[in-house]
C-alpha positions as YAML, in Angstrom:
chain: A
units: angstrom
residues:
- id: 1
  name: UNK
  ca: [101.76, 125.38, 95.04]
- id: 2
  name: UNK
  ca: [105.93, 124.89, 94.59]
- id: 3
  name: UNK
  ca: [106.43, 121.56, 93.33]
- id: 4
  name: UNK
  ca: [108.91, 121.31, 96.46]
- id: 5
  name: UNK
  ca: [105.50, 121.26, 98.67]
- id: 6
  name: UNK
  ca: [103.94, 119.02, 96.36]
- id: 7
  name: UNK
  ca: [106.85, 116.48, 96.59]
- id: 8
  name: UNK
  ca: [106.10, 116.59, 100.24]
- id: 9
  name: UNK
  ca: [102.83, 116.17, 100.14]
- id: 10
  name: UNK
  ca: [103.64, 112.97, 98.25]
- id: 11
  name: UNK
  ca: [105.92, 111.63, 100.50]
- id: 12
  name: UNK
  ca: [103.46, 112.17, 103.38]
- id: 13
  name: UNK
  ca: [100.91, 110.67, 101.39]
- id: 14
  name: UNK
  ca: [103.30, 107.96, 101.42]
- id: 15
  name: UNK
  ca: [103.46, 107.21, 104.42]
- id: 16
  name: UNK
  ca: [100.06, 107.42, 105.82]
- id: 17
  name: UNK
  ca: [99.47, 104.96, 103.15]
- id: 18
  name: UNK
  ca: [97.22, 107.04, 101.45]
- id: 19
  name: UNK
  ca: [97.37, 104.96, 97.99]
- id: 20
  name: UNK
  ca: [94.30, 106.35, 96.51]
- id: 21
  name: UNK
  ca: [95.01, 109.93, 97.51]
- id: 22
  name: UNK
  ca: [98.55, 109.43, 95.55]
- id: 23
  name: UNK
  ca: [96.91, 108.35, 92.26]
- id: 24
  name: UNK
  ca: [94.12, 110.94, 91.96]
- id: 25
  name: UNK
  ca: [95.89, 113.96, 93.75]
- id: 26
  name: UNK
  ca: [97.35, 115.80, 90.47]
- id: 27
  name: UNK
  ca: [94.58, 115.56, 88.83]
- id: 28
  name: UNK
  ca: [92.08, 116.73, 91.35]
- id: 29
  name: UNK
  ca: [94.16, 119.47, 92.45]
- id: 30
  name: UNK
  ca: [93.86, 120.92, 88.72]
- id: 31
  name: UNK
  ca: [90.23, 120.33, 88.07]
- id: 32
  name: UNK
  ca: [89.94, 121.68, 91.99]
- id: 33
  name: UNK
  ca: [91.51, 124.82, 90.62]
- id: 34
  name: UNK
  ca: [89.65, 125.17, 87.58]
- id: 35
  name: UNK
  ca: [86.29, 124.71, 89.43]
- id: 36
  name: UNK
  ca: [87.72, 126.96, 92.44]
- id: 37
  name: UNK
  ca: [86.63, 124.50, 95.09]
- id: 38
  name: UNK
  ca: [87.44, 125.89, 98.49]
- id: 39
  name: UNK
  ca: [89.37, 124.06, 100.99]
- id: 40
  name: UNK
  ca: [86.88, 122.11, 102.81]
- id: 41
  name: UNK
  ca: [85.49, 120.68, 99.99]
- id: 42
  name: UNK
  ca: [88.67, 119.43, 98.21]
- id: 43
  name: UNK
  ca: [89.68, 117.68, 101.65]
- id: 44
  name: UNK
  ca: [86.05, 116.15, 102.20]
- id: 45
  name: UNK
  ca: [86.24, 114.79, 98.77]
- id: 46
  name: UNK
  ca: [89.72, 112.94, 98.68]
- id: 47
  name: UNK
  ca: [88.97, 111.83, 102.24]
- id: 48
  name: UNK
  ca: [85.78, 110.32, 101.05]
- id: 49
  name: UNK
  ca: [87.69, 108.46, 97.84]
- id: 50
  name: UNK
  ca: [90.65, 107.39, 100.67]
- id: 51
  name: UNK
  ca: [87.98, 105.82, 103.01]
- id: 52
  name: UNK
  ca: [86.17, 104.30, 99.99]
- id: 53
  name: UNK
  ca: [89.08, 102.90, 98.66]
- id: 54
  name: UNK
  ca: [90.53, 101.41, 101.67]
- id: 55
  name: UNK
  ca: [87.29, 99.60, 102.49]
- id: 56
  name: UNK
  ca: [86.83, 98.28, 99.39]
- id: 57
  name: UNK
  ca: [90.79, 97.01, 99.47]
- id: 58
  name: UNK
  ca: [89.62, 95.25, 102.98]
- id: 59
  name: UNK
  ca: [86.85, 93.69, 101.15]
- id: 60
  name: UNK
  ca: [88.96, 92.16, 98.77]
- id: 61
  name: UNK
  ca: [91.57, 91.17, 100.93]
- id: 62
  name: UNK
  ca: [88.94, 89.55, 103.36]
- id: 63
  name: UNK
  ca: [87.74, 87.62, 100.46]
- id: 64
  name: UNK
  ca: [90.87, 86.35, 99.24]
- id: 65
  name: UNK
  ca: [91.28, 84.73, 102.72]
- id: 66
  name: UNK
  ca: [88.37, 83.47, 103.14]
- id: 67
  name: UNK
  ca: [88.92, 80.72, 100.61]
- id: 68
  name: UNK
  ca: [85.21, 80.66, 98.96]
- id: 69
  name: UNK
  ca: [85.39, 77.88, 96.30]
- id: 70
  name: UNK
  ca: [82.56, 80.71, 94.23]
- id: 71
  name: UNK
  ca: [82.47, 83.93, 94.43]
- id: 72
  name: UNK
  ca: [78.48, 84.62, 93.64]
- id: 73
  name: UNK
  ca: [76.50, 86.66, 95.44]
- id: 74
  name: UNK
  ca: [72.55, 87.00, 96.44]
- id: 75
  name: UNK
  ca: [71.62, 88.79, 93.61]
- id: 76
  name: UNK
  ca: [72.97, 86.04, 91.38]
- id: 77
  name: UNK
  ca: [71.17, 83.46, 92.77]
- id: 78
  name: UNK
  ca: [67.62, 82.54, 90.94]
- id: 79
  name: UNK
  ca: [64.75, 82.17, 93.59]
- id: 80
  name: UNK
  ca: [62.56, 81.57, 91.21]
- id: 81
  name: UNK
  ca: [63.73, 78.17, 90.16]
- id: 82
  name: UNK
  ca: [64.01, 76.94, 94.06]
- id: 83
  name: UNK
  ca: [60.45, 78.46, 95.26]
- id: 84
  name: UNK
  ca: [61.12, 76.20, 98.28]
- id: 85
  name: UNK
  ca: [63.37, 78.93, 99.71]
- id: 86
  name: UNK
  ca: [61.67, 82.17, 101.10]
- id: 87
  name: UNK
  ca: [63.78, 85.20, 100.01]
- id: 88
  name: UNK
  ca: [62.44, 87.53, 102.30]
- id: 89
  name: UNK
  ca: [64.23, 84.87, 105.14]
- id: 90
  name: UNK
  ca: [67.45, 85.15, 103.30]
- id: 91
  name: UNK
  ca: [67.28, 88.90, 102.50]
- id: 92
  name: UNK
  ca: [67.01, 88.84, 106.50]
- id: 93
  name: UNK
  ca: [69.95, 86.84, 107.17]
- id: 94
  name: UNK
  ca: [72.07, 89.37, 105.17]
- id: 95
  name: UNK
  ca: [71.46, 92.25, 107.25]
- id: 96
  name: UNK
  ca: [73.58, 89.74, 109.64]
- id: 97
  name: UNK
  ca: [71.73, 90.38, 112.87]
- id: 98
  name: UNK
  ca: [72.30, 86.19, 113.07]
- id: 99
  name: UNK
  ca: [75.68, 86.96, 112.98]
- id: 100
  name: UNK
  ca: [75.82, 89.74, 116.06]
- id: 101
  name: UNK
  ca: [73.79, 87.50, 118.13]
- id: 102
  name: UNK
  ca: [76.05, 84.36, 117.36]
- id: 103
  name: UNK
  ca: [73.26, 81.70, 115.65]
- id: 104
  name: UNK
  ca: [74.17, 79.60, 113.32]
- id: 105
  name: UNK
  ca: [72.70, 78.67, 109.92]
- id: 106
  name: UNK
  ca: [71.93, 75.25, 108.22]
- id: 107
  name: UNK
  ca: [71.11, 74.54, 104.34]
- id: 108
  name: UNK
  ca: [70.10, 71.48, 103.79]
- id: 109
  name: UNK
  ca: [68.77, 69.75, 100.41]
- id: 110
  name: UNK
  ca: [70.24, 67.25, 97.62]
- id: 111
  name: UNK
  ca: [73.03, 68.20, 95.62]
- id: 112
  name: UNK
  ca: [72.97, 70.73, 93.22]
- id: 113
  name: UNK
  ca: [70.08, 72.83, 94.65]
- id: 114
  name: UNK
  ca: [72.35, 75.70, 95.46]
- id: 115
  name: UNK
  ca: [73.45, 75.21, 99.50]
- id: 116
  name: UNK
  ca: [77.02, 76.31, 98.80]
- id: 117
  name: UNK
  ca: [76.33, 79.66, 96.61]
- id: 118
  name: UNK
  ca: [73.78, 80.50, 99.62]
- id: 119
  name: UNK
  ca: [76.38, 79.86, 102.49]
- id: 120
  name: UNK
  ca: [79.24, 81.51, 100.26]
- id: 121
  name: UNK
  ca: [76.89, 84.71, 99.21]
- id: 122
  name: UNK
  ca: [76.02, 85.33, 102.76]
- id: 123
  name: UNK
  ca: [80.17, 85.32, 103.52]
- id: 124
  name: UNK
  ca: [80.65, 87.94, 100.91]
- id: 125
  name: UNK
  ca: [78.26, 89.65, 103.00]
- id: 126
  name: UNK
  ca: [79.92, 89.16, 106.07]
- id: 127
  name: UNK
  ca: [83.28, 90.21, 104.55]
- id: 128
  name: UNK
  ca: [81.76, 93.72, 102.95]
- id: 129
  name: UNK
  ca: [81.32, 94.41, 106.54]
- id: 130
  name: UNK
  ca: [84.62, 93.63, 107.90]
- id: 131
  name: UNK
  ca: [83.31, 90.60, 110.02]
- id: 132
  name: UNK
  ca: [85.83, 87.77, 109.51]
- id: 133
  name: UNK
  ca: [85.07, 85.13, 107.32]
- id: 134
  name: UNK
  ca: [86.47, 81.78, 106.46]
- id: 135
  name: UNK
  ca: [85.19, 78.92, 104.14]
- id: 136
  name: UNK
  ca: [85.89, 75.21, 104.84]
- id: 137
  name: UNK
  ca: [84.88, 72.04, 103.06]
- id: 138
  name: UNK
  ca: [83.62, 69.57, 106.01]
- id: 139
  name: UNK
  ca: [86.10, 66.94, 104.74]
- id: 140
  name: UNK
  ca: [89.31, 69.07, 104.67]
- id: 141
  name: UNK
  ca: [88.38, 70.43, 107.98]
- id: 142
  name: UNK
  ca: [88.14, 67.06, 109.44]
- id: 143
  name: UNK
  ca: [91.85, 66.33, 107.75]
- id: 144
  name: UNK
  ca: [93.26, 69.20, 109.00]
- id: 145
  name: UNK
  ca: [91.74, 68.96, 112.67]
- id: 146
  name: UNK
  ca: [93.53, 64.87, 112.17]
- id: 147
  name: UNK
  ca: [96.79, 66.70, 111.37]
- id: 148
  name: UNK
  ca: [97.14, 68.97, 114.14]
- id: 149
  name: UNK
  ca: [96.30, 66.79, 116.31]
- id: 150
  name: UNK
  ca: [98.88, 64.33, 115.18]
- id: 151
  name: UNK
  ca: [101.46, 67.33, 115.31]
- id: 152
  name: UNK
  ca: [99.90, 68.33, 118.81]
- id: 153
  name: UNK
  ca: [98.65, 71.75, 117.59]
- id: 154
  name: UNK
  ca: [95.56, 70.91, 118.00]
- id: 155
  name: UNK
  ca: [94.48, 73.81, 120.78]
- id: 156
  name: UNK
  ca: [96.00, 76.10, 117.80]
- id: 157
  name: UNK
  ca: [93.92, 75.15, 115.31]
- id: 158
  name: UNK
  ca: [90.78, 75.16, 117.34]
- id: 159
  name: UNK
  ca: [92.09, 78.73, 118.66]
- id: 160
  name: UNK
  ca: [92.26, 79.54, 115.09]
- id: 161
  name: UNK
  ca: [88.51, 78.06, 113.85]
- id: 162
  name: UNK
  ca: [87.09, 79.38, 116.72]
- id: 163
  name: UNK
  ca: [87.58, 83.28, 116.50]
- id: 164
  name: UNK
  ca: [85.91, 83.50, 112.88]
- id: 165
  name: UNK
  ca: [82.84, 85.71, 113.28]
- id: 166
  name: UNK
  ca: [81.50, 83.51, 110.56]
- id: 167
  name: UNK
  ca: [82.53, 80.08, 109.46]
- id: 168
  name: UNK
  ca: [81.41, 78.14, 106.66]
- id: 169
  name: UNK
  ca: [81.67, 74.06, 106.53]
- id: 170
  name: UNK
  ca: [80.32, 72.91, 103.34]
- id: 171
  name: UNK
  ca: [79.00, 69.52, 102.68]
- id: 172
  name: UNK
  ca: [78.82, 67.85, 105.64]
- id: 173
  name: UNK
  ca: [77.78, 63.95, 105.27]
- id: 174
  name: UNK
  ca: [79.07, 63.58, 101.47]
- id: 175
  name: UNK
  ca: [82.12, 61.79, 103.02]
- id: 176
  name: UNK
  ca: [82.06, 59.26, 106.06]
- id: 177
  name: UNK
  ca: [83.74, 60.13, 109.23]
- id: 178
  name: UNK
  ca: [85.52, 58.24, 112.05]
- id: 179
  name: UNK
  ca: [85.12, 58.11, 115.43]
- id: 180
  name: UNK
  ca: [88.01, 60.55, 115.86]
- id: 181
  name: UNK
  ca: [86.93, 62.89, 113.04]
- id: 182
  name: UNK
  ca: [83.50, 63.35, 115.12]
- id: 183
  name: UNK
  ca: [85.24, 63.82, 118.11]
- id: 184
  name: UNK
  ca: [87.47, 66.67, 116.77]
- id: 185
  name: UNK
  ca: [84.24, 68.27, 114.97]
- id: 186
  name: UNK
  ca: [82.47, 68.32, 118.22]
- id: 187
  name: UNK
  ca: [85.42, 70.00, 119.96]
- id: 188
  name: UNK
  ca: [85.41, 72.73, 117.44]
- id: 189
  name: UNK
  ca: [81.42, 73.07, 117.82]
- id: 190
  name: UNK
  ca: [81.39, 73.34, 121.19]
- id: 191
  name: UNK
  ca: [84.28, 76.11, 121.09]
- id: 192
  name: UNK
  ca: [82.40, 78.21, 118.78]
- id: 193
  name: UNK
  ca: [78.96, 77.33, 120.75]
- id: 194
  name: UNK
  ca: [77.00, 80.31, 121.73]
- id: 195
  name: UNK
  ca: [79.94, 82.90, 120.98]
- id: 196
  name: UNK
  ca: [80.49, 83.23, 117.21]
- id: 197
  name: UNK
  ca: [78.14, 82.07, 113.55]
- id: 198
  name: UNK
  ca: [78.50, 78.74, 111.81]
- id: 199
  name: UNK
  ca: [77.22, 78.34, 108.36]
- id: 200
  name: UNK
  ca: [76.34, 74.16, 108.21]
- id: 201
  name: UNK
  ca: [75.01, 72.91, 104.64]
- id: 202
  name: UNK
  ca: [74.56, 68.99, 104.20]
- id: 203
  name: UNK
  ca: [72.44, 66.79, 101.80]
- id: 204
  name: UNK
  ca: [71.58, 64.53, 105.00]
- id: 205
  name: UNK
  ca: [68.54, 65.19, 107.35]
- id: 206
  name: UNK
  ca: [69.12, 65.76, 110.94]
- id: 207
  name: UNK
  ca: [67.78, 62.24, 111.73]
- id: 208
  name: UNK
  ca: [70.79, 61.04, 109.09]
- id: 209
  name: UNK
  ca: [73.63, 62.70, 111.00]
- id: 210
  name: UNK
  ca: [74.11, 59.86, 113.45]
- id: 211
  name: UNK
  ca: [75.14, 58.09, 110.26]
- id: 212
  name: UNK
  ca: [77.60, 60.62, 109.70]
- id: 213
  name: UNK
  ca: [79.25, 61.37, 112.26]
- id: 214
  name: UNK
  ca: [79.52, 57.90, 113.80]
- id: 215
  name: UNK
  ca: [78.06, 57.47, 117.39]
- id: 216
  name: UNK
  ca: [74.72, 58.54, 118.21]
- id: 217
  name: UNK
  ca: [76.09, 60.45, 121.46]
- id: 218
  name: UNK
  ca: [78.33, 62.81, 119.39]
- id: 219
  name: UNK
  ca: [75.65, 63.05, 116.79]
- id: 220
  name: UNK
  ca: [72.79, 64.01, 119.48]
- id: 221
  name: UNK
  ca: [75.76, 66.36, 121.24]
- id: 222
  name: UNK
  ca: [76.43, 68.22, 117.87]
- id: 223
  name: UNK
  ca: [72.86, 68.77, 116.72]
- id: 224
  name: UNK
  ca: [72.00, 70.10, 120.20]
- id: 225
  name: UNK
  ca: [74.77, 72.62, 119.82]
- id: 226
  name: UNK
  ca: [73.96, 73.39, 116.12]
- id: 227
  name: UNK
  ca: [70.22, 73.94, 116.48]
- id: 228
  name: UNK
  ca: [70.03, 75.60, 119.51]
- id: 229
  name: UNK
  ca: [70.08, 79.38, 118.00]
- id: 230
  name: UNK
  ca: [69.84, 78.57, 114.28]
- id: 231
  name: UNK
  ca: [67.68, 78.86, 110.99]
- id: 232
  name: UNK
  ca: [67.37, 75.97, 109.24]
- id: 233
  name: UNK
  ca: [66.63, 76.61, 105.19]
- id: 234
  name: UNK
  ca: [65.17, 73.36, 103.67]
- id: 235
  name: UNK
  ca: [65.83, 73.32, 99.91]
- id: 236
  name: UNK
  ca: [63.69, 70.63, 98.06]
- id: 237
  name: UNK
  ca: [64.05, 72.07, 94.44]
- id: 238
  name: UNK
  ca: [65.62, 70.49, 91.69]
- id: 239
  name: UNK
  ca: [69.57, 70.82, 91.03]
- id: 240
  name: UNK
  ca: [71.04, 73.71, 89.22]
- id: 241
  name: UNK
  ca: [73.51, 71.55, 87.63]
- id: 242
  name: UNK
  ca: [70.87, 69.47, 86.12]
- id: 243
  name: UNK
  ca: [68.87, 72.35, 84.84]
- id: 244
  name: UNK
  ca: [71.68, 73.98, 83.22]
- id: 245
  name: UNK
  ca: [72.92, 69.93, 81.41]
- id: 246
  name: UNK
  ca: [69.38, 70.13, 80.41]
- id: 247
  name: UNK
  ca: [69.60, 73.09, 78.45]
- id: 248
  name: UNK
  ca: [72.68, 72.61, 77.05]
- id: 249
  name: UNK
  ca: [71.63, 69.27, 75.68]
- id: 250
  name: UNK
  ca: [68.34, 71.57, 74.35]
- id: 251
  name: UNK
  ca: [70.57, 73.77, 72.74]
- id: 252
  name: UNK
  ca: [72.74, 71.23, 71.18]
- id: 253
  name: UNK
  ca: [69.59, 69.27, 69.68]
- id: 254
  name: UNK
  ca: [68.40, 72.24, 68.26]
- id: 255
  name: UNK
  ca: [71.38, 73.20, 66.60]
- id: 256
  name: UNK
  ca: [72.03, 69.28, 64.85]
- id: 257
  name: UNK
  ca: [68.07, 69.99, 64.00]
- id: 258
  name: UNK
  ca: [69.35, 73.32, 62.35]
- id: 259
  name: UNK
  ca: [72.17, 71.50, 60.41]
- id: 260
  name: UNK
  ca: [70.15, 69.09, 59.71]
- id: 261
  name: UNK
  ca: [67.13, 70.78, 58.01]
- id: 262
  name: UNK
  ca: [69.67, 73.07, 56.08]
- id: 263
  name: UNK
  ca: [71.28, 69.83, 54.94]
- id: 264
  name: UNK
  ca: [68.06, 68.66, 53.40]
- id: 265
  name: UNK
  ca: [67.03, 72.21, 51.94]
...
């Protein structure tokens, strides 16, 4: 091969965008070579590396927009300190047949208890398979939806909410909310209603969301909405956060215990 067709071959590499084909090409050619690969083989493999690439570049790029506060997945999350949850019900909500047949999800349970890794490592799932994902906490969402509205671009910002295959609103109740801010919540519910996923988690029971949301109407309107196709995951373990204080302060004693015994040896 004249290195005036591989310099074309470059440049039409180029631009297909064909990034990952560009970094590995000299390399496989030679070992292709040495190995004496035929044709269909050589193609079939840097096709397969091209595709590979690309979707894992999608993946990435998906997650960077989705705005997840952690980026922890199912297989990082302990079951066996929340034995409340049933794992085989979560390892079922990742295949994401919720998600093609437009339920919804709610996590509820006290802080710390692990609501927002759940709802985030079910978005990393979503994302790996190119459904479009976006993360929200309930609090910013209700000060954005005030904004636009005060700028009158509030059709555009529902527009925008409501075409995520998946949406995430994190921590709903941990913050009051107005009159307006329940209106403006219920808007966006009832756009997505029956047409795309929501992912709800709140430390407040359903019979505690008229608190939140201010007016037992909206509240009543929004739950029907919310729990019409949806699992609901109760979480009644004990907080993460607290586990993980508790053995650090372990730790720590130990260690002055250590010090201490050396001190009088």
């Amino acid at each position: 091969m004249t290195e005036l067709t591989m310099e074309r071959l470059r440049e039409n590499l180029e631009s297909l965008k064909m990034k990952n084909t560009l970094e590995i090409l000299d390399n496989y050619l030679e070992r292709a070579v040495k190995d004496e690969l035929n044709v269909v083989d050589v193609l079939d493999h840097i096709f397969a590396e091209e595709a590979l690439s690309k979707r894992r570049r999608a993946y990435e790029k998906q997650v960077q927009m989705s705005g997840f506060p952690i980026k922890k997945t199912l297989e990082d999350f302990d079951f066996s300190f929340q034995p409340s949850i049933d794992k085989r019900q979560i390892e079922e909500l990742a295949t994401m047949r919720f998600l093609e047949n437009g339920e919804n999800i709610v996590f509820l349970g006290p802080p710390g208890v692990g609501k927002t890794h759940l709802a985030s490592a079910l978005g990393l799932v979503a994302a790996k398979h190119r459904f479009s994902t976006y993360y929200i906490n309930c609090h910013t969402l209700i000060e954005q939806l005030k904004k636009a509205h005060f700028e009158n671009r509030l059709p555009d910002k529902l527009k925008t909410l409501g075409k995520y295959k998946m949406l995430i609103i994190d921590e709903i109740g941990y913050l009051p909310m107005d009159i307006q801010g329940a209106n403006l919540f219920f808007q966006l519910i009832a756009r997505r209603y029956e047409r795309v996923s929501t992912i709800f988690t709140s430390n407040k029971t359903f019979s505690q969301w008229n608190e939140i949301f201010a007016d037992v109407t909206i509240a009543s309107a929004i739950l029907d909405r919310v729990l019409h196709h949806c699992t609901v995951v109760n979480i009644k373990g004990e907080s993460y956060r607290l586990k993980e204080r508790k053995e650090y302060m372990k730790q720590k004693q130990h260690i002055v215990n250590t010090l201490f015994e050396q001190g009088q040896n």
